[in-house]
matplotlib code that plots the C-alpha trace (Angstrom):
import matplotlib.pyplot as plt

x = [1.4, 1.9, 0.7, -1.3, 0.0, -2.9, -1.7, -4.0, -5.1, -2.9, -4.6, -3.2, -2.9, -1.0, -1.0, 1.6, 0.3, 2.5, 0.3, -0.9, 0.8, -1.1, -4.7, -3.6, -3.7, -2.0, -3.7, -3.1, -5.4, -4.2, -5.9, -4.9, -5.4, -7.1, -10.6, -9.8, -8.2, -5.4, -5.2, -2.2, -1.1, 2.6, 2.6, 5.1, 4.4, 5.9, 4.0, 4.0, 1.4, 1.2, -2.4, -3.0, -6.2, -6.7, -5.1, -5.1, -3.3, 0.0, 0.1, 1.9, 2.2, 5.1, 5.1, 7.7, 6.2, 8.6, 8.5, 9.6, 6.5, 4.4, 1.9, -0.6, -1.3, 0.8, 4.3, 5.6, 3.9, 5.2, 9.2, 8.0, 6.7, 10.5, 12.8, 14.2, 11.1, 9.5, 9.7, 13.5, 13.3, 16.9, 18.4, 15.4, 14.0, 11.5, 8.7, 7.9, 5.6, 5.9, 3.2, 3.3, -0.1, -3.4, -7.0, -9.9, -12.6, -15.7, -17.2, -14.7, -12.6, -9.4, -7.1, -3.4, -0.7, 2.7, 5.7, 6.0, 9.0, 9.4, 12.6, 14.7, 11.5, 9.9, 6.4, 3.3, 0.3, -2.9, -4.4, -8.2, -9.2, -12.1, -10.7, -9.6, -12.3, -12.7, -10.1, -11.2, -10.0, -9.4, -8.9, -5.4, -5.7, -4.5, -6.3, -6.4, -7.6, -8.4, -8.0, -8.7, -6.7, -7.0, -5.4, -4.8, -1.0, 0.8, 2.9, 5.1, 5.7, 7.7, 9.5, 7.6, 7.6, 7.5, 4.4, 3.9, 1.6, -1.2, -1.8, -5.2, -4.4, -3.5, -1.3, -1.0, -0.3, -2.6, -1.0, -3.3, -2.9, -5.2, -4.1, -6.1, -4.7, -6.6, -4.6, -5.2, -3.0, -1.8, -1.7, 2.0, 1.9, 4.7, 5.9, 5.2, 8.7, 7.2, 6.2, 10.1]
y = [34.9, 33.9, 30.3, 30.0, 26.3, 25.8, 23.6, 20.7, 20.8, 19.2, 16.3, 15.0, 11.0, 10.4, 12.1, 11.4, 11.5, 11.0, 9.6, 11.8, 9.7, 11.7, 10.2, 6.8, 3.5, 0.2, -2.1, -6.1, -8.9, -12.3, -15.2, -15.1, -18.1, -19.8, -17.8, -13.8, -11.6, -9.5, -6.4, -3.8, -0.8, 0.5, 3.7, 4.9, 4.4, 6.0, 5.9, 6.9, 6.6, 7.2, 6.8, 7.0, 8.5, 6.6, 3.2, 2.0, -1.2, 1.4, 2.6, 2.4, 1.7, 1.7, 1.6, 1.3, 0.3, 0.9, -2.6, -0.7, 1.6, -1.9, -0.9, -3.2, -0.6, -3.6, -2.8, -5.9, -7.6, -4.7, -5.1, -8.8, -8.0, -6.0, -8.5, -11.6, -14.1, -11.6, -8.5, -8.1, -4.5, -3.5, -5.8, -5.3, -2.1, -2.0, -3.7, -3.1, -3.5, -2.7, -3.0, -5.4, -5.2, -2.9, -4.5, -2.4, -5.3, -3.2, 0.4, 1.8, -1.6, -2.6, -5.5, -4.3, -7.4, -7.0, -7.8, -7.7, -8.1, -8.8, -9.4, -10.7, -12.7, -11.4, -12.9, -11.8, -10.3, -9.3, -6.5, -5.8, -2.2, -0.1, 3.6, 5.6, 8.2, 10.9, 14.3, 16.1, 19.6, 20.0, 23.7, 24.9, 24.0, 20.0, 17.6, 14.5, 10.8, 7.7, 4.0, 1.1, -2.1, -5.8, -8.5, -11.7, -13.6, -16.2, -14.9, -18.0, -17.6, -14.9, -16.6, -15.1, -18.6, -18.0, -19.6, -21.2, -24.3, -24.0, -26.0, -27.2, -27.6, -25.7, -22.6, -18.9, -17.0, -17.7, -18.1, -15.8, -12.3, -9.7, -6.7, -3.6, -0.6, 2.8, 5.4, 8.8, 10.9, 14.3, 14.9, 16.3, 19.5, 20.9, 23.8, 25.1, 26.0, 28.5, 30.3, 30.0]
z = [-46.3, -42.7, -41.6, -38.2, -36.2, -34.2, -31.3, -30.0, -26.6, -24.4, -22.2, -19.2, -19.5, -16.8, -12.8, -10.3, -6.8, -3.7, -0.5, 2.4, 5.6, 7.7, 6.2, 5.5, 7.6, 6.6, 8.2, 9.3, 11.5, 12.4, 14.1, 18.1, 19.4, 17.2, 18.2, 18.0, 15.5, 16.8, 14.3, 14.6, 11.6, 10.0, 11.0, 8.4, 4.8, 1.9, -1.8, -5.1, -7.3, -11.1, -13.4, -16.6, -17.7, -20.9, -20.2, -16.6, -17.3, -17.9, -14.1, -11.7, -7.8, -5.5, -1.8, 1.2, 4.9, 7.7, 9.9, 13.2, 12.4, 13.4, 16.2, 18.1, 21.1, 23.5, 23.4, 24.6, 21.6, 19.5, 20.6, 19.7, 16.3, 15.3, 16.8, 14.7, 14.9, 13.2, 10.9, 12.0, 11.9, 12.6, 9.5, 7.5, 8.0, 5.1, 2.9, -0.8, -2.9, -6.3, -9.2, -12.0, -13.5, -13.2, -14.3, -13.9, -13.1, -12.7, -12.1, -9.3, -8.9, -9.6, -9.1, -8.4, -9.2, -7.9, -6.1, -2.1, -0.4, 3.7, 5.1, 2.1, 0.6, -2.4, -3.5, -6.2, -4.0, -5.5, -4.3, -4.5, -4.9, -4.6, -6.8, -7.4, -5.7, -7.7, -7.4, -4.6, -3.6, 0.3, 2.1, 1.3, -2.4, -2.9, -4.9, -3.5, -4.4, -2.0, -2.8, -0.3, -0.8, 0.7, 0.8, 2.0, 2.4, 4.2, 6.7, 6.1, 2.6, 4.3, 6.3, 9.4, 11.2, 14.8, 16.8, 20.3, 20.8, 23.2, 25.8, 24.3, 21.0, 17.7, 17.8, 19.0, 15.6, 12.7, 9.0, 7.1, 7.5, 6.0, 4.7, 4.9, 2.9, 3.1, 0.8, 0.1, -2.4, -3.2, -6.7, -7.2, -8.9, -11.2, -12.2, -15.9, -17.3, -19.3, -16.0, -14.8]

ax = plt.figure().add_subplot(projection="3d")
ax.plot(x, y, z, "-o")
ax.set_aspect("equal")
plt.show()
C-alpha cells in the first residue's frame, strides 16, 4: 500500500523588493532665512526592502543616499551643499539608514525606527509611513509597491553646523530639516530551482 504526502500550500511570508530609482524622490526643506523653506532632492538612492506578510514588526528596510546626488536646481548652492561645511561628499560619499523596528499604527500606517548615519554620525530617526500600497502590476510585467516617508531631524545632531548671521538678526540655515521620502518598489523575482 503506497502512502499519498500531501504537501501544504506554500505561503509567501516574506517579499523582497528592491526600489525603482527612476519613480522615487528623496526629498529635504530647510528654513532660508528664517521666512522661506529652501527644498532640494538625492538624486541617487539605493534600497532594499524586505516584508513579512504575517508579522510586520519582522521587516526590514535598508537604504544608501548618495550626498553628491544633492540637488537644489542652484548649483552654486549645490557645490555648497557637497563641500566640507556640509555633506562632505568626497570623504563621505553616502548616507544610511538602516531599520531597527516596524509598528503598524493604523489602517495603511507605519512607523519605521532605525539608524541614520551622515558623515561619520549615526543617530535613531523615526520615520512615519503611509504603506505599503497595495501590489500593483505595471506594463512589462513588475509588481510594484509605493511607501511615502517623513521625517523630521536636526541637521546638527549631524554635525552639519555651517550657518551665516544675517544682518537683521537670526541665521541663514534653519536647524530642522524635513525629510520627504516617496519610494516605489519592484518586487524581486526569483527563479524556481525546480525550473533550472
Amino acid at each position: 500500500m503506497t502512502t499519498t504526502v500531501l504537501e501544504a500550500p506554500k505561503t509567501e511570508v516574506e517579499t523582497s523588493w528592491t526600489i525603482d530609482a527612476v519613480h522615487t524622490a528623496v526629498q529635504f526643506s530647510v528654513r532660508h532665512m528664517m521666512i522661506a523653506n529652501a527644498r532640494g532632492t538625492f538624486k541617487n538612492v539605493e534600497s532594499k526592502l524586505f516584508l513579512n506578510s504575517e508579522d510586520i514588526s519582522k521587516s526590514y528596510v535598508e537604504a544608501t543616499i548618495h550626498t553628491a546626488s544633492v540637488s537644489t536646481n542652484i548649483e552654486d548652492r549645490d557645490t555648497h551643499l557637497r563641500s566640507a561645511d556640509f555633506f562632505d561628499a568626497e570623504n563621505f560619499p553616502a548616507m544610511k539608514f538602516i531599520s531597527k523596528k516596524f509598528e503598524k499604527t493604523g489602517s495603511g500606517e507605519l512607523k519605521i525606527t532605525g539608524l541614520l548615519t551622515i558623515k561619520d554620525v549615526t543617530k535613531e530617526v523615526v520615520l512615519d509611513v503611509e504603506g505599503p500600497s497595495p501590489e500593483m502590476r505595471d506594463p512589462w510585467g513588475n509588481v510594484k509597491i509605493a511607501l511615502t516617508g517623513t521625517a523630521k531631524i536636526n541637521r546638527k545632531d549631524f554635525g552639519l553646523v555651517w550657518n551665516a548671521p544675517l544682518e537683521t538678526g537670526g541665521l541663514l540655515v534653519g536647524d530642522t530639516v524635513t525629510l520627504t521620502i516617496d519610494a516605489e518598489y519592484a518586487k524581486v523575482v526569483t527563479a524556481d530551482p525546480q525550473t533550472n
